[in-house]
Steps between C-alpha positions, in 0.01 A plus 500: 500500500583578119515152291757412310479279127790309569241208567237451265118406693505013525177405482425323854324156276874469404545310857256235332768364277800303596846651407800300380604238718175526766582161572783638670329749761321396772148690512461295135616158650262593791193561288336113563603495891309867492214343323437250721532682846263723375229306345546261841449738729228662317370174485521397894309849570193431292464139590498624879249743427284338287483213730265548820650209680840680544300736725260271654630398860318143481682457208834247514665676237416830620690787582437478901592126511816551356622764737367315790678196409815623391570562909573092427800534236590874439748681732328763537215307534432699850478866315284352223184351748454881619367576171244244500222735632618705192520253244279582237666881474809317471384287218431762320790719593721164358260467136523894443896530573519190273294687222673794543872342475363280182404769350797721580692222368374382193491879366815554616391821712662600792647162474725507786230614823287221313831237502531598873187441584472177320839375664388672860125286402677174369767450839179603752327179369774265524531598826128433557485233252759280309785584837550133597473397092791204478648513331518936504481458078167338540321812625418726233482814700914556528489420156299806456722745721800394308304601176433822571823575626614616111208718514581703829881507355430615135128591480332411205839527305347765231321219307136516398407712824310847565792612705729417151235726353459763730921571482516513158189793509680656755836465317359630159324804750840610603673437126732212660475273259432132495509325841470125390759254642697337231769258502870578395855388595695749678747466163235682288425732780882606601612539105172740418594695839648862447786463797616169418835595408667188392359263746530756791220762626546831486228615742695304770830472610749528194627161416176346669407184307144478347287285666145418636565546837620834492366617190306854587247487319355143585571618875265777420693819473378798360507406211179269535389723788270707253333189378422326809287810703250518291423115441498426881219789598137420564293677308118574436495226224586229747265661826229473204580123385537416848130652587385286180678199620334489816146595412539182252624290782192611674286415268617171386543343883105619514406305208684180669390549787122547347484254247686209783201574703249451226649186395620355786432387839680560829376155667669323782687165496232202391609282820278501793502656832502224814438819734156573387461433167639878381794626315792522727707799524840421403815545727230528781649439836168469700479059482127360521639204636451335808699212747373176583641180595512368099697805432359832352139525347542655149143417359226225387673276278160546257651852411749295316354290240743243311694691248433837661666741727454703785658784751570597829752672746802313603570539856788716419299727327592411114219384272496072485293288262384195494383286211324117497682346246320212476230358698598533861853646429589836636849655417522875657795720429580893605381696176790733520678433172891510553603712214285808605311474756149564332201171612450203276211360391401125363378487164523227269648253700776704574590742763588830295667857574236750356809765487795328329353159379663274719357186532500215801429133553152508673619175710807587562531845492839458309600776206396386155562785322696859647603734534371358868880424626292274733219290630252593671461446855289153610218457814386193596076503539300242568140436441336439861080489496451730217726717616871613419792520743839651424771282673797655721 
């Protein structure tokens, strides 16, 4: 294809700097809400990674426990317990799509498949997560969808992004000239345009008003035709940064991953186990339980010093705990939180959510702090020889 001179080459850094009136065009408005889906996401991928206990079954905050007790609160709570026995894949499946959308975000490349996938990422965990929030603007996973709705819509809005750059080198490649967005009122636009003819158009109907909504060239006619081809093809340039993106992403979810495991350590909740004195597994359905006239044996009450904690299997299956508040005073509770589903633990005097902080009355089991919409649910045990009971 012969060039033509009619455009001189725009140097892509051009995109860098704001052009008259950015304020008025959305990719610059969007610039902070960009920011900060980006650096979040990137953020919620490495602290899964680097942190063993997400993948650690034992674990309360883990990745398994969650699944398994979302079948409590999420409606589709059914699909997401047949992935238990494939939860650690999933895990990371979940931290490297959230890297990879972060990323993708924050440099503005390919923004929309990375807005999609952060919306598609954001709605599947209120479903599994923040569903039965209350009210719904308390749950800060539809918050999420809704903001990166813009994103899907307008990509990264030719602001500050590789795609931004990659256009303009493909628009300078084919002589088109400069492809950056600026903002104008459709005044200045219809009085510099060759068939305005006194207010009317001459490349429509005769006697056709100007006007925005059937203006040809906004519509894209061929007069803009030229300019948009080459600007919308993927080239080598963007299979290389792509390749370069993703070995990086590689590399840094290693080092997270390597450096959480050389810091940290996966451990189990601190409480007790009444069935043996082990770690139980959480969500477990097998009870070690058994009947008796006093009610059902849980465990020796010496597993439970005063001030302490300890575990077991509710007869339904869900994880309990019991604590000795004070000297001879039991209080047991199911240690499904309400918000989420994942297994409290006591710590501090306190019952606490190791996954979104909420925090419970150990004596009560009443909400202190949320986003726990409610209590938690009460047992009755008494202390009979040494031994503990759970009450019908």
């Amino acid at each position: 294809m012969a060039r033509s001179n009619e455009f001189p080459p725009t140097a892509p850094t051009k995109a860098v700097t704001p052009p008259p009136h950015a304020s008025l065009l959305a990719g610059w408005a969007l610039v902070p809400l960009r920011a900060f889906l980006g650096i979040t996401f990137i953020f919620a991928s490495l602290q899964k990674l680097a942190n063993p206990a997400f993948f650690t079954a034992s674990n309360p905050a883990s990745i398994q426990a969650q699944l398994i007790a979302s079948e409590h609160f999420s409606p589709i709570g059914a699909l997401n317990k047949h992935l238990v026995g494939v939860a650690v894949p999933v895990g990371i499946a979940i931290a490297i799509g959230e890297l990879a959308i972060g990323i993708g975000c924050l440099l503005g490349f390919w923004t929309r498949i990375a807005a999609l996938g952060g919306l598609a990422l954001s709605f599947m965990l209120f479903l599994t997560v923040s569903f039965h929030a209350h009210p719904y603007f308390t749950g800060a996973d539809i918050v999420f969808v809704f903001a990166w709705t813009p994103f899907v819509i307008a990509g990264a809005g030719g602001v500050w992004s590789v795609d931004q750059y990659l256009a303009q080198r493909r628009a300078n490649d084919a002589y088109v000239g400069d492809v950056s967005v600026v903002a104008t009122t459709f005044a200045s636009l219809a009085a510099s345009c060759v068939s305005n003819e006194n207010g009317t158009c001459a490349a429509q109907r005769k006697g056709t008003a100007c006007g925005p909504e059937r203006c040809p060239v906004l519509r894209g006619g061929v007069e803009t035709k030229a300019v948009v081809a080459p600007v919308a093809t993927i080239d080598r340039r963007s299979v290389v940064i792509a390749s370069s993106v993703a070995a990086g992403s590689v590399v840094l979810a290693g080092a997270a991953a390597g450096i959480g495991r050389m810091f940290n350590n996966a451990g189990s909740s601190t409480a007790n186990n009444l069935a043996g004195g082990t770690t139980t597994t959480v969500g477990s359905a097998a009870t070690t339980t058994t009947n008796s006239a006093n009610g059902t044996l849980i465990g020796a009450a010496s597993k439970v010093p005063v001030g302490s904690a300890a575990t077991f299997t509710l007869p339904n299956g869900d994880p309990g705990i019991v604590i000795q508040t004070s000297a001879g005073t039991f209080e047991c509770f199911d240690a499904v939180c309400t918000h989420a589903g994942c297994t409290v633990g006591y710590s501090g005097g306190l019952i606490m959510c190791p996954c979104h902080g909420s925090t419970f009355s150990a004596s009560s089991g009443s909400v202190i702090a949320g986003p726990a919409p409610t209590g938690l649910k009460k047992y009755t045990v008494k202390d009979i020889n040494g031994d503990l009971y759970l009450q019908a």
